[in-house]
N, C-alpha and C positions, 0 to 999 in steps of 0.2 A: 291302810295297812297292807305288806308286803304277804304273794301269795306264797305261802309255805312250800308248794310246791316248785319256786324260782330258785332254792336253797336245798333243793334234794338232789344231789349230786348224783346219787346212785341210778334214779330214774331216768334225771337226763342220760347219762352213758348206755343205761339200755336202750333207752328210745333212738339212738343213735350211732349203736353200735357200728353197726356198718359203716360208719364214717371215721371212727375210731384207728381201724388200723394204718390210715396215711400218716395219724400223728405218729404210733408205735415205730413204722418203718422210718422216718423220718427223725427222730430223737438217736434211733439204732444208729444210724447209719451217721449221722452228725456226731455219734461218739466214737463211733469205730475211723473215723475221719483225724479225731482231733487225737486219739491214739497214736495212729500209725503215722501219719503224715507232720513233719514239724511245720510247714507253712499254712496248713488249713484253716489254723484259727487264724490267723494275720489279719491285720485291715485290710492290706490288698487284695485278700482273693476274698473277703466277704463282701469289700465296694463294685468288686468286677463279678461277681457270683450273682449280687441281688439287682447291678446295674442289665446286666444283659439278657437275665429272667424276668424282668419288671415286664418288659413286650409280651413273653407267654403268657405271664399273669392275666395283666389285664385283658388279652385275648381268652383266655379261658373263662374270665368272669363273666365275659356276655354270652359266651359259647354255652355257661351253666345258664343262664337264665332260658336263651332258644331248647335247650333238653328237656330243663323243667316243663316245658309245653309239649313235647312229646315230638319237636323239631329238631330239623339241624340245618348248620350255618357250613356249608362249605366254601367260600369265598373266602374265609378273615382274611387267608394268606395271602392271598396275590389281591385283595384291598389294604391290608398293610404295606404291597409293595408300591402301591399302585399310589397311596396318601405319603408316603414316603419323599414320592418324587413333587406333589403337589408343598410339602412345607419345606423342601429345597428350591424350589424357584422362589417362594415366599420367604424365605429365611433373611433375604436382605431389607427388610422390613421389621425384622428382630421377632422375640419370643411370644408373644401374642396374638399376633397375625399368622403365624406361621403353623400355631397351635388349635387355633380358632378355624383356619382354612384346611389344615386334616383334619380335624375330628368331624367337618363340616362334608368334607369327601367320604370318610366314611361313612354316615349318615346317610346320603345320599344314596350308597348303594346300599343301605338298608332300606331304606323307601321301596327301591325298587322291588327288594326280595317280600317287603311286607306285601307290594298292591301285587305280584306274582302270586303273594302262596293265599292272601287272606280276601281279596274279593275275586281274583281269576282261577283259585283253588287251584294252583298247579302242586306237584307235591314240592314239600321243600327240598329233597333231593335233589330233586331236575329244574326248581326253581334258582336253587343257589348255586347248581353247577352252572347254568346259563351266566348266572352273575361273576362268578369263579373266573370265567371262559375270557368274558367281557372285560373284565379287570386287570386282568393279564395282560389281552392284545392293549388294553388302552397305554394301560404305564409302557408296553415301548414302544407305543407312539407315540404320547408325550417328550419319551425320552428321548426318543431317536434309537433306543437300543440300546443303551449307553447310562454310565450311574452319570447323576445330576449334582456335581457340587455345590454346596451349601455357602452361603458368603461367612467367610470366618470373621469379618470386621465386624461384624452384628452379634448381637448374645443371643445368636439363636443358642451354639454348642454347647453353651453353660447349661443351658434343660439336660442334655446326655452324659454331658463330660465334670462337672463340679458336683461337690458334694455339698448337703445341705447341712448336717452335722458331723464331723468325726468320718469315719467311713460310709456313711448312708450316704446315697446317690439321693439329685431329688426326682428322677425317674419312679425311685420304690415309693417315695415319701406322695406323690400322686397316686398312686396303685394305693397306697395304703389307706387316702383320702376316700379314694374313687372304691375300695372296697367296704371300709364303712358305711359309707352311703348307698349301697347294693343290699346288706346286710337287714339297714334297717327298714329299705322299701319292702325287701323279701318278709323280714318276719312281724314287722310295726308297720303295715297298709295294707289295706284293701286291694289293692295292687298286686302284690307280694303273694297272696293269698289264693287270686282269681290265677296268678300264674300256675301255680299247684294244682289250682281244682282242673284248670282246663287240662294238665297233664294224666291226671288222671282220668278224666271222662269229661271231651270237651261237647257231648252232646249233652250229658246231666247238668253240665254247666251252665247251658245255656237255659233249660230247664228249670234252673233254678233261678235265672233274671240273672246272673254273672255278666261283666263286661264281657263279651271273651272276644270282638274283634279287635278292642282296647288293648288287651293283656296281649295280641298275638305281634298287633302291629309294633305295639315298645318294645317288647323280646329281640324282635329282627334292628328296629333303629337301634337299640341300647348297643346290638353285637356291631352294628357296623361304625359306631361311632368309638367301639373300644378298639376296633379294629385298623379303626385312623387314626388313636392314642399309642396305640404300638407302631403306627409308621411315624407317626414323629418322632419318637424315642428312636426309633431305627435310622433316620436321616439325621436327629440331634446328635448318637453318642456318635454313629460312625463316619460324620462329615459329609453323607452324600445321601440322595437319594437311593435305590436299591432297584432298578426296574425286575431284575430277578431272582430277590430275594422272596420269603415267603413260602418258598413248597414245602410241602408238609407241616405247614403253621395248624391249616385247620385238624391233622391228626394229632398233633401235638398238645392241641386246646383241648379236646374230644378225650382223649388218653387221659389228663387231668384231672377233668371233670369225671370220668366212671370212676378214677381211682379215687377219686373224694367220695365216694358214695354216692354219684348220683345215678338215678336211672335211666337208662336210655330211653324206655319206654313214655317216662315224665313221670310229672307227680310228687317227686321228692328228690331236694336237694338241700347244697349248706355250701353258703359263700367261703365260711372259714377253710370247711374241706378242701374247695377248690384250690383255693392256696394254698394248700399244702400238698397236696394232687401237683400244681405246677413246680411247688418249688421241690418236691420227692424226685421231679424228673430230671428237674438241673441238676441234683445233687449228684445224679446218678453218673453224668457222664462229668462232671467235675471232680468227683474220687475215681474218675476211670484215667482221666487227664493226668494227675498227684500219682497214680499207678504206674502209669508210662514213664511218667519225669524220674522215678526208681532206677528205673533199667535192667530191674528183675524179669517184665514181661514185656513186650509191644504189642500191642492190639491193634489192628486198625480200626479206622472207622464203621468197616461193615460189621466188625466183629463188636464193636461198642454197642451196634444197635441190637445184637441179637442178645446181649448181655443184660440192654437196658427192658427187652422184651419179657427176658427171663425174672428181672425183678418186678416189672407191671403185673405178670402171673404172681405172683409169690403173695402180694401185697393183695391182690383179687382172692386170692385161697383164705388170707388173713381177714379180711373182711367177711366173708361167707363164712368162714368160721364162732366168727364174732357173733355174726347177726344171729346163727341157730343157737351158741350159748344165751343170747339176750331170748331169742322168743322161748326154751327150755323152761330159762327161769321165771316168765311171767308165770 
């Protein structure tokens, strides 16, 4: 028999308040969108909207799971530039090989970040900056300096550039895959579970018989292997490898994940949030995009960011708001 409390709607929204106002901001803003703008609902800017956010996604979703520990992953970005260039030399061997050997580079520099922070106890700070560092110089090595074109005679391009149904990319249509299956390790295992506890107190954790060199070392390979799914999608939709693509990936993942509600500190997080955290932040600068094409206002880019700044605050207030009506009414 189903537990009564799986069907208390009310409870869950307080017990998760704080994760609540990404949707709120989120639903706002997608209507004030399809109001004012006549192309916003179109196929086109929702295939290219969810095609070119699918990369922050899934970088943000392993970014939540290292927070949930009370970690951080500075690296994603210049390892998604870095796996980028690695399934563009692999691209003439088509979409599986190509797929299989980033996500395999990314991994890789997760290894490294996990045997760094969890048996050499460097912090992960200075742990993932070293890998950050190293990821960087490599990709233009590899590259020579230079973006790495992908072989168009092969499918590799169809992974970035086709759609799987109607306007869905199958970029999102992975993310979507790859987030259910985040979802139900976090909240249906043992797994999912040790990840929280350690966040919260990974010395009681251990205290208590918890995995917690388990739970530390997935966290880091889970980031760096979503960090190689974002560089193939980055060499898939754009044709090429990217040797200097990526800066600001990892504040971009980080910014997603707080505004989904999770803590920096660890301990509590929600894969759904994340995604809405990411996609809250494209939306931001794709109604800022739809603004410009008006010719009412022109904004530059610098002033875009301070804009997109101003509604990460706004969204943070909303939250903090949320969470003290929820603990009031307990």
């Amino acid at each position: 028999m189903a537990n009564a409390d799986m069907f208390d709607l009310r409870g869950l929204m307080g017990r998760h308040a704080q994760m609540s106002g990404v949707w709120v901001a989120l639903a706002a803003m997608i209507i004030f969108g399809l109001l004012r703008y006549d192309n916003f609902g179109s196929a086109y800017n929702l295939g290219s909207f969810l095609n070119y956010n699918s990369m922050f996604i899934i970088i943000s979703l392993g970014m939540c799971f290292v927070i949930m520990t009370g970690g951080i992953d500075l690296s994603v970005g210049y390892v998604a530039a870095f796996t980028s260039i690695v399934a563009a030399y692999l691209s003439p061997w088509g979409i599986v090989p190509a797929l299989i050997g980033g996500v395999a580079a990314g991994v890789a520099f997760g290894a490294v970040n996990a045997i760094l922070i969890v048996p050499m106890r460097l912090p992960p700070f200075i742990a993932t900056l070293s890998t950050m560092l190293a990821a960087k110089g490599g990709s233009l090595v590899i590259s020579g300096n230079q973006t790495v074109a992908v072989d168009w005679d092969s499918n590799f391009t169809k992974l970035g550039m086709d759609k799987a149904f109607g306007p869905i990319p199958w970029t999102i249509v992975l993310v979507a895959i790859a987030a259910v299956i985040l979802w139900v390790v976090l909240e249906r295992t043992p797994l999912g579970r040790t990840v929280l506890a350690v966040g919260g107190s990974e010395e009681a954790s251990g205290l208590m018989g918890l995995k917690v060199t388990r739970a530390k070392v997935f966290v880091y390979l889970l980031s760096g292997g979503c960090a190689g799914l974002a560089g193939v999608f980055l060499a898939s939709g754009f044709g090429a490898g990217q040797p200097l693509e990526g800066t600001g990936w990892e504040l971009t993942a980080i910014a997603s994940v707080v505004v989904g509600g999770t803590l920096l500190t660890g301990g509590l997080g929600s894969i759904p949030a994340t995604v809405g955290g990411a996609l809250l932040l494209g939306l931001v600068f794709n109604l800022l995009n739809f603004e410009n094409g008006r010719g009412t206002i022109s904004l530059s880019a610098y002033w875009q960011m301070v804009i997109r700044g101003g509604v990460l605050f706004a969204v943070i207030l909303l939250q903090a708001r949320m969470s003290k009506s929820a603990e009031r009414a307990k």
